[in-house]
KOLLOPA-514875 format. One line per 10 residues: their letters; for each residue x, y, z of N, C-alpha, C, O. Coordinates in nm, 3 decimals, decimal comma, padded with zeros to 5 digits, m for minus. Each point is the difference from the previous one (the first is absolute). Layout:
N
a> X/Y/Z/X/Y/Z/X/Y/Z/X/Y/Z ~ ...
END
This chain:
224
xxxxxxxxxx> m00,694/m04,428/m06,136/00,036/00,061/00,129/00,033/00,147/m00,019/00,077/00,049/m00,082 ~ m00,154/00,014/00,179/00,051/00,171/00,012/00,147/00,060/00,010/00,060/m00,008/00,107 ~ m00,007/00,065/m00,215/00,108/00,052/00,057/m00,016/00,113/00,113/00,102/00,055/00,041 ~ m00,186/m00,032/m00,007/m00,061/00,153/00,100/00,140/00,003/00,078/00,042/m00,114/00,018 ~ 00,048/00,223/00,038/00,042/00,010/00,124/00,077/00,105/00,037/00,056/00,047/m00,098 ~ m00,038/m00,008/00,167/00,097/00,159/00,057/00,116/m00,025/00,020/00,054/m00,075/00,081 ~ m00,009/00,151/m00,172/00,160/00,034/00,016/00,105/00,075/00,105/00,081/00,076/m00,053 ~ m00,077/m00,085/00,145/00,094/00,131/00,061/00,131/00,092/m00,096/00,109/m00,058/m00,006 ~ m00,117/00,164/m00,049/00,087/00,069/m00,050/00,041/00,102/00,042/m00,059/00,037/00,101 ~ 00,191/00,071/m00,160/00,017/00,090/00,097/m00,010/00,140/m00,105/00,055/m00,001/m00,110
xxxxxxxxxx> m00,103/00,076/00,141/00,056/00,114/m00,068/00,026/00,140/00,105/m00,047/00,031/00,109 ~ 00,160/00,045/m00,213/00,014/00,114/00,022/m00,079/00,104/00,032/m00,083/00,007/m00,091 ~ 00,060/00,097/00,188/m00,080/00,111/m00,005/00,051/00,053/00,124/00,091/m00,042/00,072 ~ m00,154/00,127/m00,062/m00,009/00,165/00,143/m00,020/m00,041/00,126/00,057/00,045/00,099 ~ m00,179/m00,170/m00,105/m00,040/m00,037/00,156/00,037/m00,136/m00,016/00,016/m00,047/m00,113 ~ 00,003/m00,038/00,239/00,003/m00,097/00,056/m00,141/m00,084/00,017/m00,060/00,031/00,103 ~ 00,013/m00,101/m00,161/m00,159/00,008/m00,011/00,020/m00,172/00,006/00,112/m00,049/00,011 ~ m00,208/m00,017/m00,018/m00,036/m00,175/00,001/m00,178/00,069/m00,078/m00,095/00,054/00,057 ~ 00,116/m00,092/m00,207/m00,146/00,021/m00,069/m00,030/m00,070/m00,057/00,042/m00,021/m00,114 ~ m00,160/m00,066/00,197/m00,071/m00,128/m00,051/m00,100/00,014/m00,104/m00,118/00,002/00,036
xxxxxxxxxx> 00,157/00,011/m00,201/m00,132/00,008/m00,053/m00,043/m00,087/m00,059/00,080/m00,088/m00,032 ~ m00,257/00,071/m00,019/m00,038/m00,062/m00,040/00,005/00,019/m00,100/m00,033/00,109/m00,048 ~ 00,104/m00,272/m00,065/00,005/00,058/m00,161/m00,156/m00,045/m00,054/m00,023/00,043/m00,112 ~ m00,046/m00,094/00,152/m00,129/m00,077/m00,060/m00,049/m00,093/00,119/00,073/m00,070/00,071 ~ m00,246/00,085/m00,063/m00,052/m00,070/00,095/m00,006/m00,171/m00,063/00,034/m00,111/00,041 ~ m00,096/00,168/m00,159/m00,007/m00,137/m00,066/00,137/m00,086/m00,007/m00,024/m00,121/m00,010 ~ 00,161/00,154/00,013/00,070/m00,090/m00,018/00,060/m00,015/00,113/00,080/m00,092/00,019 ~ m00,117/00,201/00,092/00,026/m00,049/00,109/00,159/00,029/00,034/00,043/m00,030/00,111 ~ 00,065/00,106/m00,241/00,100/00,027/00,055/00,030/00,164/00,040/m00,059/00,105/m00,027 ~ 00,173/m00,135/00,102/00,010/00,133/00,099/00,178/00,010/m00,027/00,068/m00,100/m00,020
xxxxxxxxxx> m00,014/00,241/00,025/00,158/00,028/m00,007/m00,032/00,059/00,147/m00,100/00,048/00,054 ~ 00,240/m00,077/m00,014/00,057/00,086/00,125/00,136/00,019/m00,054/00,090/m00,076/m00,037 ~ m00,115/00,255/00,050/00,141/00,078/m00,005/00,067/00,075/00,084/m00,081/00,069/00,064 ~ 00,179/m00,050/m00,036/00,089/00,085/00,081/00,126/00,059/m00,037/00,044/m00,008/m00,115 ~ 00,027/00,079/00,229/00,121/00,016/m00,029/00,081/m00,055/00,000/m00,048/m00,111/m00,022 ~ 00,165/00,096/00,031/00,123/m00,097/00,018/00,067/m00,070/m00,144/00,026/00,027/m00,117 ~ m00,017/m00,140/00,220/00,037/m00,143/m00,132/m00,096/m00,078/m00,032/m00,097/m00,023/00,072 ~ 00,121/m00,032/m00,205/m00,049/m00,100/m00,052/m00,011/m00,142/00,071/00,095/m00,064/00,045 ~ m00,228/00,025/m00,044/00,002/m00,147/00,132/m00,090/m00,083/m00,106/m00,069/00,034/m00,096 ~ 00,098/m00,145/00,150/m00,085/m00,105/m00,091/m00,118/m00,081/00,020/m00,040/m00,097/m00,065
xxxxxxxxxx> m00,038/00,186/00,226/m00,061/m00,041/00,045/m00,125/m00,011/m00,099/m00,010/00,084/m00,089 ~ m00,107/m00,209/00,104/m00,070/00,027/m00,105/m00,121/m00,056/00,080/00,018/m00,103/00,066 ~ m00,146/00,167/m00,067/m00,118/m00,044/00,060/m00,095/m00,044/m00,071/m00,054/00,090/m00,065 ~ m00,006/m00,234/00,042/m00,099/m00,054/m00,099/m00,116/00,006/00,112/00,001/m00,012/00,123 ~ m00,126/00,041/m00,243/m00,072/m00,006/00,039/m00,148/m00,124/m00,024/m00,077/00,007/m00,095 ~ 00,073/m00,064/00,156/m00,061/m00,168/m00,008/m00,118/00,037/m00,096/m00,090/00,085/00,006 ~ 00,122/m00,171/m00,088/m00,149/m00,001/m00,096/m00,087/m00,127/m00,034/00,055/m00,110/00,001 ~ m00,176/00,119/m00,027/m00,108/m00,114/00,038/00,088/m00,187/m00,100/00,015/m00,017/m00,121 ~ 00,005/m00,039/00,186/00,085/m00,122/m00,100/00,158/m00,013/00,019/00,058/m00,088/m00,064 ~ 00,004/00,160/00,138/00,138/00,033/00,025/00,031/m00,126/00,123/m00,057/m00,027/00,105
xxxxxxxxxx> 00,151/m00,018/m00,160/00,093/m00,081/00,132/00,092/00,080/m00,025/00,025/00,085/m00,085 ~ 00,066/m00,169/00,257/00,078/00,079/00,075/00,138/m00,044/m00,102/00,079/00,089/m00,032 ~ m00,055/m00,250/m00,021/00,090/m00,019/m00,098/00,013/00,058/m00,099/00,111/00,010/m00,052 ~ m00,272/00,070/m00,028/00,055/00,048/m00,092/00,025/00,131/m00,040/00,061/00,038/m00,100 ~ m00,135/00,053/00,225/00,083/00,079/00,073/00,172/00,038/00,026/00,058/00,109/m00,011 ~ 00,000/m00,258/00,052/00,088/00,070/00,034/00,094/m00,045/m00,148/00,123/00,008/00,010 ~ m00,183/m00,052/m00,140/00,097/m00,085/m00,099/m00,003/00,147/m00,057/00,106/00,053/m00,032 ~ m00,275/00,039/00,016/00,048/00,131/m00,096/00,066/00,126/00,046/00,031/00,106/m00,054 ~ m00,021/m00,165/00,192/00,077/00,144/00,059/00,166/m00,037/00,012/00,088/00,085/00,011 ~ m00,065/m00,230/m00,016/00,154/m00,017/m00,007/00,035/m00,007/00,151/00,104/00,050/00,043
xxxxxxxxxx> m00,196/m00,112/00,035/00,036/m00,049/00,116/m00,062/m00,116/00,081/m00,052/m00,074/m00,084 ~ 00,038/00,035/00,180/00,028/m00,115/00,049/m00,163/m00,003/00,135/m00,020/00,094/00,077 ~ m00,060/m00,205/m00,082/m00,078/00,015/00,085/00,046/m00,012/00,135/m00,069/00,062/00,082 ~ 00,155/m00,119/m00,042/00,071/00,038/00,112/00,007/00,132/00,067/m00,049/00,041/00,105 ~ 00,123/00,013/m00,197/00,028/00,157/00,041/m00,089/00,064/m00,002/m00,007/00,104/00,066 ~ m00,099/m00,152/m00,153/m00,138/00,085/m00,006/m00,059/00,003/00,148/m00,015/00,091/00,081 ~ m00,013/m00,228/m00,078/m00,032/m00,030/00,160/00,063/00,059/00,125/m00,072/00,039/00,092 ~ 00,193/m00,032/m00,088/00,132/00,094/00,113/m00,062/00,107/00,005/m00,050/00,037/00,106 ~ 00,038/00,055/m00,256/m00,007/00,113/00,013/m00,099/00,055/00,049/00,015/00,117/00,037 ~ m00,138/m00,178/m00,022/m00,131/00,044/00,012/m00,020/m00,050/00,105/m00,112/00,025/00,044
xxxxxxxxxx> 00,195/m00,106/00,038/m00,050/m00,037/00,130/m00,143/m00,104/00,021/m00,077/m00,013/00,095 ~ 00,085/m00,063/m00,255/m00,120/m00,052/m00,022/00,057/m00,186/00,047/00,119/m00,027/m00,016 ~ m00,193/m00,057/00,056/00,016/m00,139/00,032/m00,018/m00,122/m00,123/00,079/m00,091/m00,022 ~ m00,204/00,119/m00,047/m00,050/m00,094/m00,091/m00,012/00,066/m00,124/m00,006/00,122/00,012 ~ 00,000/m00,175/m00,157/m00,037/00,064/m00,074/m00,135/m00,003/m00,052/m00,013/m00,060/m00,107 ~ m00,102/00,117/00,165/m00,072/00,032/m00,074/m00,070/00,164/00,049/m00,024/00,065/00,101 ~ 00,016/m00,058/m00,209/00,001/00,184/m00,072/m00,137/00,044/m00,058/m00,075/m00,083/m00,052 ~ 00,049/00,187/00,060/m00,125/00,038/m00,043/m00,016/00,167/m00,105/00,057/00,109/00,007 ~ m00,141/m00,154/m00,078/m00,037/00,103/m00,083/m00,006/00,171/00,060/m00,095/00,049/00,062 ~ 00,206/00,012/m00,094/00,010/00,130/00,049/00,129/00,033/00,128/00,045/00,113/00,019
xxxxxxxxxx> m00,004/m00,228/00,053/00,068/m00,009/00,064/00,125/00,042/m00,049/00,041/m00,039/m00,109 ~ 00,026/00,119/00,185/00,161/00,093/m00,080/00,179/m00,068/00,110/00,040/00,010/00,115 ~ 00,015/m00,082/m00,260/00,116/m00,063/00,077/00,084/00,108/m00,022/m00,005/00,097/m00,076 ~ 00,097/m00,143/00,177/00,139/00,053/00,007/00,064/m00,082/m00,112/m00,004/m00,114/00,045 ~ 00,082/00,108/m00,207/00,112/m00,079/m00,027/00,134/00,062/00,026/00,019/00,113/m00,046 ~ 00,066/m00,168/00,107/00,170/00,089/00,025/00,018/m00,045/m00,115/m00,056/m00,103/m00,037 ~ 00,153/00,185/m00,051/00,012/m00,037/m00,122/00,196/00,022/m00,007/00,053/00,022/m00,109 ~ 00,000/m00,029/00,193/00,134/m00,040/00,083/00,016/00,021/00,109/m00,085/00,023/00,085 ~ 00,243/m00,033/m00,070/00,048/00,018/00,149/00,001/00,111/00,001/00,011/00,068/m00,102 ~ m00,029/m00,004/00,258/00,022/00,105/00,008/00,158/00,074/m00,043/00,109/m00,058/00,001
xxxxxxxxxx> m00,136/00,198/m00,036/00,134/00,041/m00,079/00,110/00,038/00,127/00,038/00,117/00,007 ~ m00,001/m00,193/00,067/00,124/00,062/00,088/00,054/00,072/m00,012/00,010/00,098/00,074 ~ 00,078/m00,130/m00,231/00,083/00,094/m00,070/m00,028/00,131/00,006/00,095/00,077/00,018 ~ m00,196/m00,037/m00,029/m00,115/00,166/00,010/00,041/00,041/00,084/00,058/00,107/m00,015 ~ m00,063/m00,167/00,153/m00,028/00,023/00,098/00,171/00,057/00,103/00,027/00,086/00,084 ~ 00,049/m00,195/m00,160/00,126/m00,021/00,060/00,078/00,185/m00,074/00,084/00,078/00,044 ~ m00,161/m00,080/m00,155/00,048/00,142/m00,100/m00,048/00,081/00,097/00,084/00,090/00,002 ~ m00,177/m00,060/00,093/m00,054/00,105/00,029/00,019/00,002/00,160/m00,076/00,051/00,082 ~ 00,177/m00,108/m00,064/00,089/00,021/00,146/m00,112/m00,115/00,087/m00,018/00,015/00,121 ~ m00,031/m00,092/m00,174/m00,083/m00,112/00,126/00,107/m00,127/00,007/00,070/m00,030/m00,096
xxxxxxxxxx> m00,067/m00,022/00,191/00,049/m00,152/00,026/m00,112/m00,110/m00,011/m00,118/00,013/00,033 ~ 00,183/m00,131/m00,090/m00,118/m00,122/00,017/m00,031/00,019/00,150/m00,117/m00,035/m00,014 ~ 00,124/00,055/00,119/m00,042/m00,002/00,139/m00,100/00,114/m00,008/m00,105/m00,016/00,063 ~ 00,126/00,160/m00,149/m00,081/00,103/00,030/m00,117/m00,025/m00,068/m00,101/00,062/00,032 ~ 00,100/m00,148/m00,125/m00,145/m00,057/m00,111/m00,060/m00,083/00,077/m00,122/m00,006/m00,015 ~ 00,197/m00,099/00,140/m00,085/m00,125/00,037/m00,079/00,089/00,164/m00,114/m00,022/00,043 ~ 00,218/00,119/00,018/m00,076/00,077/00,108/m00,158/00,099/m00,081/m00,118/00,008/00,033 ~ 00,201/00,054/m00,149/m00,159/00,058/m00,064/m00,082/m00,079/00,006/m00,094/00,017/00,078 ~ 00,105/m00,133/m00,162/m00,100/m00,126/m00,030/m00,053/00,017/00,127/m00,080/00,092/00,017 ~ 00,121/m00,185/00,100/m00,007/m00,040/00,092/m00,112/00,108/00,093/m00,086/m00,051/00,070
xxxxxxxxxx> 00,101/00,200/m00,081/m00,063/00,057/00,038/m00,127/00,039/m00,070/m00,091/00,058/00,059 ~ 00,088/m00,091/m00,182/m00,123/00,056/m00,058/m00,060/m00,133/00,047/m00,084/00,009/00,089 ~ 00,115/m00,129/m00,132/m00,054/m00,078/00,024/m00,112/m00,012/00,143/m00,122/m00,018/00,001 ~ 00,227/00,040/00,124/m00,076/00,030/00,130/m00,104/00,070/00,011/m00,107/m00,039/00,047 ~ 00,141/00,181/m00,105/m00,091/00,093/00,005/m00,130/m00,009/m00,120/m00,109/00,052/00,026 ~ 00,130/m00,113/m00,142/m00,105/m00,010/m00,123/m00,040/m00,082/m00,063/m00,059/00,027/m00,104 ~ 00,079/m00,155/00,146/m00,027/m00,115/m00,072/m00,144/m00,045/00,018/m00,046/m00,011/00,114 ~ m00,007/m00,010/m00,194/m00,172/m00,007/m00,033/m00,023/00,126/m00,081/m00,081/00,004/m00,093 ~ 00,168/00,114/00,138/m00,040/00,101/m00,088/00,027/00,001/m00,140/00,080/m00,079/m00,051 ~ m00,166/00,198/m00,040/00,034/m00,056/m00,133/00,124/00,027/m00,071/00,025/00,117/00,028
xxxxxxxxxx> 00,069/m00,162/m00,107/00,111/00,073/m00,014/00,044/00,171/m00,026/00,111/00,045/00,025 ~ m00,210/00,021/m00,071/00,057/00,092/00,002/00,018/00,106/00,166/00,064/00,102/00,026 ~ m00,157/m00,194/00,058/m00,006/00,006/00,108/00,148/m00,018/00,097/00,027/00,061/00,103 ~ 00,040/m00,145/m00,160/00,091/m00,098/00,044/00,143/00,126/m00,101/00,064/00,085/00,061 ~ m00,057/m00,097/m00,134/00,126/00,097/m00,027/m00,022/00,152/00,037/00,087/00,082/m00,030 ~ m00,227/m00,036/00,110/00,017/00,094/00,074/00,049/00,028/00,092/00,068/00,101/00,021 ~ m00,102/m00,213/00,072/00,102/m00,025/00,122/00,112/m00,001/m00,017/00,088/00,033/00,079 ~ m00,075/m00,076/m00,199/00,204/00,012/m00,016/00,036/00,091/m00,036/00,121/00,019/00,007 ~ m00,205/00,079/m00,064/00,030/00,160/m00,053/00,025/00,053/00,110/00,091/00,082/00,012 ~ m00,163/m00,117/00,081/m00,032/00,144/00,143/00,161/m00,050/00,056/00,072/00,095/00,030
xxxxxxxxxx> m00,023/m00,203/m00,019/00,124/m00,042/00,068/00,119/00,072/m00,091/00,094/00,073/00,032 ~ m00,124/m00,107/m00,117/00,121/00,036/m00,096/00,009/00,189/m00,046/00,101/00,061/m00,036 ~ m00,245/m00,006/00,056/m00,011/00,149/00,005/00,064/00,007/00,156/00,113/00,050/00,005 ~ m00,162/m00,086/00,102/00,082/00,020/00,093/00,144/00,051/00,005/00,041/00,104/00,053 ~ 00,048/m00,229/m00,138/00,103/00,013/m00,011/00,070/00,077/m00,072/00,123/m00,008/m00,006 ~ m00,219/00,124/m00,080/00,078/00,103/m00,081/m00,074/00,120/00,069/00,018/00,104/m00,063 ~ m00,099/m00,087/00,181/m00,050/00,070/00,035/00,073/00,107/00,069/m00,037/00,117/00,000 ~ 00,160/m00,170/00,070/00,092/00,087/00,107/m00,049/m00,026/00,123/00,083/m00,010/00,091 ~ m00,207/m00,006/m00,064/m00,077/00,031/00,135/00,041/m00,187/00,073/m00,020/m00,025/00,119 ~ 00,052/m00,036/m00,175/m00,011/m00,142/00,034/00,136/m00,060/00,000/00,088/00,070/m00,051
xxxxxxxxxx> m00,047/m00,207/00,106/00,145/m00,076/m00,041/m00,040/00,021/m00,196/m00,098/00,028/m00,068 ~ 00,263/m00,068/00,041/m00,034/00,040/m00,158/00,016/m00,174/m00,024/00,004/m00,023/m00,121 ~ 00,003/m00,070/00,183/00,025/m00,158/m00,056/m00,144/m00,075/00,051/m00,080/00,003/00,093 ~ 00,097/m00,052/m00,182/m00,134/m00,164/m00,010/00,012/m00,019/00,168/m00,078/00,045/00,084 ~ 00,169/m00,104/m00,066/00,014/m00,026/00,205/m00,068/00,085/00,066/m00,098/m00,023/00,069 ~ 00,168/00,162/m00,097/m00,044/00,100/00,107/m00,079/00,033/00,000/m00,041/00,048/00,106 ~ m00,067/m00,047/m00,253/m00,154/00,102/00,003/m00,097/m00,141/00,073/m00,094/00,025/00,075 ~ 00,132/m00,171/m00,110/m00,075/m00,076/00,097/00,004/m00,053/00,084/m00,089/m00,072/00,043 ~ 00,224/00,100/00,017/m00,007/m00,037/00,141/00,051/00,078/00,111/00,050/m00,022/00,110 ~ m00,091/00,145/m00,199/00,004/00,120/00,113/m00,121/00,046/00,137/m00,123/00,012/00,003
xxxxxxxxxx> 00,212/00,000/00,078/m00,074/m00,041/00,107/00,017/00,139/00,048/00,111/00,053/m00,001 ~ m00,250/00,025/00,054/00,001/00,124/00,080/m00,039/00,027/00,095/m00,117/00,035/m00,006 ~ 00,184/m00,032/00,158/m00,081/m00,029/00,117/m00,022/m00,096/00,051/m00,051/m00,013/00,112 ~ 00,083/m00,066/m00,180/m00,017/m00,199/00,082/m00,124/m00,033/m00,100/m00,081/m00,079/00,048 ~ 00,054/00,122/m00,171/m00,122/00,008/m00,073/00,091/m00,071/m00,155/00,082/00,075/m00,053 ~ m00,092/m00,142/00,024/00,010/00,001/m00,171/m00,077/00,025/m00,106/m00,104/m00,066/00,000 ~ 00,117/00,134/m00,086/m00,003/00,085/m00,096/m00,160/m00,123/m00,097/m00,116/00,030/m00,029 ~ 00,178/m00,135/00,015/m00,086/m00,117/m00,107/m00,078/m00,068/00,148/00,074/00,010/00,098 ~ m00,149/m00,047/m00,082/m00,077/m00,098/00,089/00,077/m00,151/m00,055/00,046/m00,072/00,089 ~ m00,037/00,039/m00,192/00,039/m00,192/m00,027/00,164/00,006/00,095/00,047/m00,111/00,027
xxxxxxxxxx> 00,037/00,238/00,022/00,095/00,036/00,033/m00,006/m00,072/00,129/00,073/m00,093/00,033 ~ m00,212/00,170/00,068/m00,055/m00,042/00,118/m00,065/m00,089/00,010/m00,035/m00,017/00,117 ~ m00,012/m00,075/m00,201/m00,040/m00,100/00,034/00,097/m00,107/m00,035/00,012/m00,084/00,089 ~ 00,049/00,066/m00,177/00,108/m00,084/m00,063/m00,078/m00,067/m00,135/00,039/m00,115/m00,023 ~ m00,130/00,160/m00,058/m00,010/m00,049/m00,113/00,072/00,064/m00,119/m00,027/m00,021/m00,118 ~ 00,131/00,110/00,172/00,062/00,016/m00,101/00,116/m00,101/m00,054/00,083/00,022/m00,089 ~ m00,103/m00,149/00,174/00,078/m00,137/m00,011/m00,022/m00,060/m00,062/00,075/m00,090/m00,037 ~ m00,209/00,114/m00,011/m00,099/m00,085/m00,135/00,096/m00,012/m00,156/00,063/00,098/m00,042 ~ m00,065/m00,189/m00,007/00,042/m00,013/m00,127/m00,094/00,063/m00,125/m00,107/m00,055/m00,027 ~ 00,143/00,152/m00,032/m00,055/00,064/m00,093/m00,066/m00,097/m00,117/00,058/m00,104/m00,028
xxxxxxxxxx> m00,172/00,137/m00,034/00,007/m00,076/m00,118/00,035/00,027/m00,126/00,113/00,034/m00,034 ~ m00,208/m00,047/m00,042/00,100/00,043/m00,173/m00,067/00,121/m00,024/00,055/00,095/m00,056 ~ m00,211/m00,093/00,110/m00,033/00,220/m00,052/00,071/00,056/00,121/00,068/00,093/m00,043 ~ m00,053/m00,102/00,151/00,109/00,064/00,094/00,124/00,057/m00,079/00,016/00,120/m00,024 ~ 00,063/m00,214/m00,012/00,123/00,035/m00,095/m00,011/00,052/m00,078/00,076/00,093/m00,029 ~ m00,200/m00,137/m00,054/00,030/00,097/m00,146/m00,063/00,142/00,021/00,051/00,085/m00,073 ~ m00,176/m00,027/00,177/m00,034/00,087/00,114/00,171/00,082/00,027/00,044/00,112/m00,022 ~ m00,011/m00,185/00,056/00,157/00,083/00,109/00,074/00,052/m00,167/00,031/00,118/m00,014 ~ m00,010/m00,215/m00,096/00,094/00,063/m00,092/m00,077/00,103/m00,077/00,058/00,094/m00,054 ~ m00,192/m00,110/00,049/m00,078/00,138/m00,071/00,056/00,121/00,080/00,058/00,101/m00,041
xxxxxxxxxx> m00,081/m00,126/00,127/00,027/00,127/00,081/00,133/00,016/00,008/00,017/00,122/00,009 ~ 00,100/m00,184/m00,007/00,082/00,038/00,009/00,101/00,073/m00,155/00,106/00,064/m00,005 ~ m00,187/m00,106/m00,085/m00,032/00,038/m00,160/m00,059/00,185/m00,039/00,010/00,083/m00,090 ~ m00,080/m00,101/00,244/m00,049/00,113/00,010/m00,175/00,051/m00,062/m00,041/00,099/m00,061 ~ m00,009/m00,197/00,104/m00,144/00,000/m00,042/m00,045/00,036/00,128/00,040/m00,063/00,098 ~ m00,144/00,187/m00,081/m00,037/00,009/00,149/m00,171/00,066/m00,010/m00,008/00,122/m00,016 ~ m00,087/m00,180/00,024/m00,130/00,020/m00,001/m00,038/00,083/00,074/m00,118/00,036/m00,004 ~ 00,212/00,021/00,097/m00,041/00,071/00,066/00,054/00,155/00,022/00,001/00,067/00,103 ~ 00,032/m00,044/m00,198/00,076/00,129/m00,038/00,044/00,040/00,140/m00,068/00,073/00,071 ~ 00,175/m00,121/m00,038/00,075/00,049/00,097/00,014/m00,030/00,180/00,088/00,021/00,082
xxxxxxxxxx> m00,239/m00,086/m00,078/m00,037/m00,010/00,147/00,140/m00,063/00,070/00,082/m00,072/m00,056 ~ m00,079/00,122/00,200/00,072/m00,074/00,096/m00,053/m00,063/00,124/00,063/m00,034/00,100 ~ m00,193/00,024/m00,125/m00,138/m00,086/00,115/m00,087/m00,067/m00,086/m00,058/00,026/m00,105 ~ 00,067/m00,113/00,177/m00,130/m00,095/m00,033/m00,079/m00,048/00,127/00,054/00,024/00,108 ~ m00,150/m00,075/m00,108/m00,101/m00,087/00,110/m00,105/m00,059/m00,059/m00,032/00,016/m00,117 ~ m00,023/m00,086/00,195/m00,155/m00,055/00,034/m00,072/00,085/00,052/00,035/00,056/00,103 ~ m00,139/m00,032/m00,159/m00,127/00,102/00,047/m00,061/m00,048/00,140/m00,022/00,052/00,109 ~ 00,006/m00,186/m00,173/m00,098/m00,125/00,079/00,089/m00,032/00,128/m00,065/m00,021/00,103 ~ 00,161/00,015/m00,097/00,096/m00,064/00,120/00,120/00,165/00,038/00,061/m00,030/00,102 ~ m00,030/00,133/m00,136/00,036/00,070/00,033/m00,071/00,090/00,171/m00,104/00,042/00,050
xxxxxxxxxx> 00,245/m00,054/m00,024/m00,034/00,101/00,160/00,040/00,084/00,029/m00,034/00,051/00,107 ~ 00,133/00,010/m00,192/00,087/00,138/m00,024/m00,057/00,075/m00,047/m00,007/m00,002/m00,123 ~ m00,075/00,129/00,214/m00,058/00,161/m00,047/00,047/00,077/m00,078/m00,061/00,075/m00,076 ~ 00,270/m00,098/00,100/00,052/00,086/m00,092/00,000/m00,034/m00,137/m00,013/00,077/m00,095 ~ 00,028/m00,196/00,096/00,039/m00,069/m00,161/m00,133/00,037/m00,056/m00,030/00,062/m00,102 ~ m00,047/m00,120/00,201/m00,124/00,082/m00,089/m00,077/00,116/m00,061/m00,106/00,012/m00,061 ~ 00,208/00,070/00,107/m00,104/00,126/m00,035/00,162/00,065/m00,099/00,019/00,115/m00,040 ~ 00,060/m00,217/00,026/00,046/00,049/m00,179/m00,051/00,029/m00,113/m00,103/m00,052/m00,041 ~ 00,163/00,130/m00,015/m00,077/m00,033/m00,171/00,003/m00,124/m00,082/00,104/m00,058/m00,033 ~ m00,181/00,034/00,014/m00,054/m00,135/m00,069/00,052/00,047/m00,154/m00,024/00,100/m00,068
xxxxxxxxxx> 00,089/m00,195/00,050/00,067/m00,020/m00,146/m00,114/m00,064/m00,132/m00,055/00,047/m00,100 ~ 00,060/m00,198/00,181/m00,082/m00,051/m00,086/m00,063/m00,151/00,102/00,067/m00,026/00,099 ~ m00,158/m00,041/m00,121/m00,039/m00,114/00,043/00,027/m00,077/m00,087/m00,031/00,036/m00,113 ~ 00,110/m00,191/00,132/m00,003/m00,126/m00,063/m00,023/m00,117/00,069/00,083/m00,026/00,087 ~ m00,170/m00,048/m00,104/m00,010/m00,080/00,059/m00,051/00,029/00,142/m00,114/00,047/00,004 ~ 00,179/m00,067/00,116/m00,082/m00,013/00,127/00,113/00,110/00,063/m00,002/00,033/00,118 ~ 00,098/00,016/m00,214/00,082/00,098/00,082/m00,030/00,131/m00,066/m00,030/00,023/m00,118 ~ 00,046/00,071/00,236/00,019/00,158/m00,050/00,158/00,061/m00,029/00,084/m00,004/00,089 ~ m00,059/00,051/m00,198/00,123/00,041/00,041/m00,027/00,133/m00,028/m00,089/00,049/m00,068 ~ 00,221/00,026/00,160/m00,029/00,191/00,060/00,148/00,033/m00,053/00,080/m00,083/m00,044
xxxx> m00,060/00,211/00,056/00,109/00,079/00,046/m00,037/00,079/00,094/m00,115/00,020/00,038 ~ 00,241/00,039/00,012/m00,022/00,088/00,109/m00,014/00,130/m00,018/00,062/00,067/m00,083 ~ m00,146/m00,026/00,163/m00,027/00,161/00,003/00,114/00,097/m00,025/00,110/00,002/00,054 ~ m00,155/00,071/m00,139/00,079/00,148/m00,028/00,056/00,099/00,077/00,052/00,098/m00,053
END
């Protein structure tokens, strides 16, 4: 059986970056690095002969959780296919150090979740960057509450706000999504917008500067 699989690690440097590289095609593994903290997230990547049991015996976790995490039903898996393994609980403790409450991790969750779930993770702790840049921005409430359920004009700020899926129960890349970011990993060097290209109806948001694209969202900052 392949050991192939991606590690999430963190390192030090100048920018705030999420850099997915490829270490080898042939073996099929990949590092993702950033800033912040150290996380134990670890991404295998399915290789031809691999079950999901023994999968989860060399990574030191549980097909259960494998299954949770990936939002997957049954186990069967296919050659090339890339899991999520959580490789613990999320670190509260981190979190609780850096002025968040367990309530301000499960509203993050909760909102990335609404807003990014299907998307790919680094997709998903962007959204929690743009909330949490919000909140050191000045221009915004400075708390988890206020940047998402700030309401301007009879308008709220998140759409899952206005519709009420921000009631949804987060899952396990949601959480571990909300503590990257709150670790301080942000793919998006700085943005405080995001959208849908495809479903966006806002002229202004749109004609921001475009940061970067992930996934099915754009994220911007605002003009100079």
């Amino acid at each position: 059986m392949s050991t192939s699989f991606t590690r999430a690690a963190s390192v030090i440097g100048l920018l705030s970056v999420l850099l997915i590289c490829v270490m080898g095609a042939a073996s099929g593994e990949e590092k993702v690095e950033s800033t912040g903290q150290t996380t134990d997230i670890v991404y295998y990547t399915v290789q031809e002969g691999d079950t999901l049991s023994e999968i989860a015996d060399s990574t030191g976790s549980h097909v259960e959780t494998i299954l949770k995490a990936n939002r997957i039903s049954n186990t069967v898996i296919h050659p090339g296919q890339v899991l999520l393994i959580p490789g613990r609980e999320p670190d509260y403790e981190m979190a609780l150090s850096r002025g968040f409450s367990r309530e301000d991790v499960l509203l993050l969750s909760r909102a990335i979740h609404a807003e990014a779930r299907g998307e790919p993770f680094a997709g998903q702790v962007a959204v929690g960057a743009v909330i949490v840049n919000r909140m050191k921005s000045g221009e915004f409430p400075r708390t988890v509450s206020g940047v998402v359920m700030q309401n301007r004009k009879g308008t709220y700020q998140f759409t899952p706000v206005q519709d009420g899926s921000i009631n949804l129960s987060p899952d396990d890349t949601a959480i571990y999504a909300a503590i990257q970011a709150i670790a301080g990993q942000d793919p998006t060097s700085g943005a405080l917008y995001f959208y849908n290209p495809e479903t966006a109806t806002d002229q202004w948001i749109k004609s921001l500067p475009v940061v970067v694209r992930i996934g099915n969202h754009v994220f911007a900052k605002r003009n100079k």
